[in-house]
N, C-alpha and C positions, 0 to 999 in steps of 0.2 A: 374170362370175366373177372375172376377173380385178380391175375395179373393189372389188369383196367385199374384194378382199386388200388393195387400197390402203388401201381405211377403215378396216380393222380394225390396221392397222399403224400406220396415221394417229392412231386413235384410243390405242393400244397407246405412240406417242412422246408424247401430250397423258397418258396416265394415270403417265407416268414424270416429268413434268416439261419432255420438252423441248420443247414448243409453246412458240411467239416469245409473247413476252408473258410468259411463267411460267405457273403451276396453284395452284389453289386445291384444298382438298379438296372443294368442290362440281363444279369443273372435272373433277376426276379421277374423281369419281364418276360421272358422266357419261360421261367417256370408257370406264370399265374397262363400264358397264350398254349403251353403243356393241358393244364387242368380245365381249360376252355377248350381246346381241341377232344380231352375224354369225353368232358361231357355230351361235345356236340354227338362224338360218334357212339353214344350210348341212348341222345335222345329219338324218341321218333314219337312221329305223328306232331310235329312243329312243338314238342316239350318245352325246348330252349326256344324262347323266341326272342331276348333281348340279349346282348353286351353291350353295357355303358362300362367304359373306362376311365376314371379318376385319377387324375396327374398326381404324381408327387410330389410331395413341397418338402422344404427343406426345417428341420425340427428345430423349434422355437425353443430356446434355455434360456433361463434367467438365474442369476445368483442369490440363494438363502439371504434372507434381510438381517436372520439370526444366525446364521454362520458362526458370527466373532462373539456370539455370546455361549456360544456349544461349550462344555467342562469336557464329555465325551471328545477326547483330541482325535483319538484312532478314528472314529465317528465323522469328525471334519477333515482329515485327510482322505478319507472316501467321497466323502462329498464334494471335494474340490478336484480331486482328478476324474471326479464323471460329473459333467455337467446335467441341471435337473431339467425336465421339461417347465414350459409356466407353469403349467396346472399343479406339480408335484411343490413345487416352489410356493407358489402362491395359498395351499391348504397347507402345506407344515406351517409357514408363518402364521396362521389364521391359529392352528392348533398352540401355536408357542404365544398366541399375542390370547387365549382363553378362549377362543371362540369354538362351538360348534361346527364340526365340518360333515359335508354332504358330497361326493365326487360321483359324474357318470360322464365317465370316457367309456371309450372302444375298447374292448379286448387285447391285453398285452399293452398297453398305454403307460404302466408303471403308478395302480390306483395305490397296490401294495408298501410302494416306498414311500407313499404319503403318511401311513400310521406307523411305518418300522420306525424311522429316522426319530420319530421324540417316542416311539416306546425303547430305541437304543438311549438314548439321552438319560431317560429317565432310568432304566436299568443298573446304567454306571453311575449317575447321581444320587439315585437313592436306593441305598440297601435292601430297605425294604417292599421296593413297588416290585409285584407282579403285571404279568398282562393276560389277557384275556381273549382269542382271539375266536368267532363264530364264524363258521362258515356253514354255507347251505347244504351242505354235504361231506360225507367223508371223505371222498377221493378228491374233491380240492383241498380239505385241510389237510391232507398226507401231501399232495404236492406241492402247497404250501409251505408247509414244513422243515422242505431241503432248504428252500432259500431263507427262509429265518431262521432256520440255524445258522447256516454259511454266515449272513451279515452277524447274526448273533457274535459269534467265535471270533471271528473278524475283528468287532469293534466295543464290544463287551469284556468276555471273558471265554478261553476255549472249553473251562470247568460251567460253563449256562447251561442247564438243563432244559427243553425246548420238547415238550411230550406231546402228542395227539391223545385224546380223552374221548375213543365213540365204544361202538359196539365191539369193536377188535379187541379192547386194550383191554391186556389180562386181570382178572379180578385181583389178582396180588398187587397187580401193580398200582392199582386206582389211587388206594387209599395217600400214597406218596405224591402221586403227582398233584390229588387236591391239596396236600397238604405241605408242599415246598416246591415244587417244582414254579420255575419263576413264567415261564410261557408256557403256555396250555392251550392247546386248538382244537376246537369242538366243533358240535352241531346244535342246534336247537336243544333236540331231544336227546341228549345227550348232558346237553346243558339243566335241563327240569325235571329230566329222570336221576341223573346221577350226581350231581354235582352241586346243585341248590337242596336239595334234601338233604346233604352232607355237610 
């Protein structure tokens, strides 16, 4: 049984992409008709009663409107050898043109690169801006984390200090990371317990 879950998890990281090697769409087809066949053979009494399969289509990019206004160079040479989706495209411009933004895609959609990209910007433009980032939970702002730093170092500076702020973070450390650390990723309560009283 236990094995059942390894494959079907196994098969579930190859239908997302992250099998060593990459995925194809016949790769992934495979693996998603893998974690459909666990399932089946794990349901009983008619448990699984549907499979609808939804075709793939082919991913919509469009190019930053504010690209050629970016100061952040390192920042736009990232951006130009990976093309954005609409949606990522469409809310950074919103965000650079002063607007309010609101994004709900799917899962793994790249909501993340819609706030990095002008909190990169802004980083390397102004000495003095901080960022500030909530999340619902600790163990998404820890895994959050790797890839704002990565982009951080990347297209900022590799000297950007990039700290998680919850229940984990040692009491020595706190008082620093309120007080210079330039990205900071928290939680709510984390946020009203420890860091707004301070």
């Amino acid at each position: 049984h236990g094995h059942g879950r390894s494959a079907a998890a196994s098969a579930s990281r190859s239908a997302r992409g992250d099998a060593p090697g990459g995925s194809n769409e016949g790769s992934s087809a495979a693996a998603i008709d893998g974690v459909v066949a666990w399932l089946r053979s794990q349901s009983t009494d008619g448990q699984l009663v549907h499979v609808h399969r939804i075709p793939g289509r082919p991913p919509r990019t469009k190019r930053l409107q504010y690209i050629g206004q970016l100061s952040n160079t390192k920042l736009k040479k990232t951006l130009e050898a990976r093309p954005l989706y609409t949606h990522q495209a469409d809310a950074i411009d919103a965000v650079f043109e002063g607007e309010n933004v609101c994004i709900a895609t799917g899962t793994a959609s790249g909501k993340s690169r819609c706030f990095l990209v002008p909190c990169m910007e802004a980083l390397k433009s102004e000495k003095d801006s901080r960022c500030l980032f909530i999340y619902p939970m600790k163990a998404l702002a820890q895994d959050q984390r790797r890839a704002t730093e990565e982009l951080a170092h990347a297209t900022v500076s590799k000297k950007l200090k990039v700290s998680t702020y919850d229940g984990d973070t040692p009491e020595a450390d706190r008082p620093a990371i309120r007080k210079s650390t330039r990205i900071v990723l928290t939680n709510p309560d984390r946020l009203h317990v420890g860091i707004l009283p301070n």
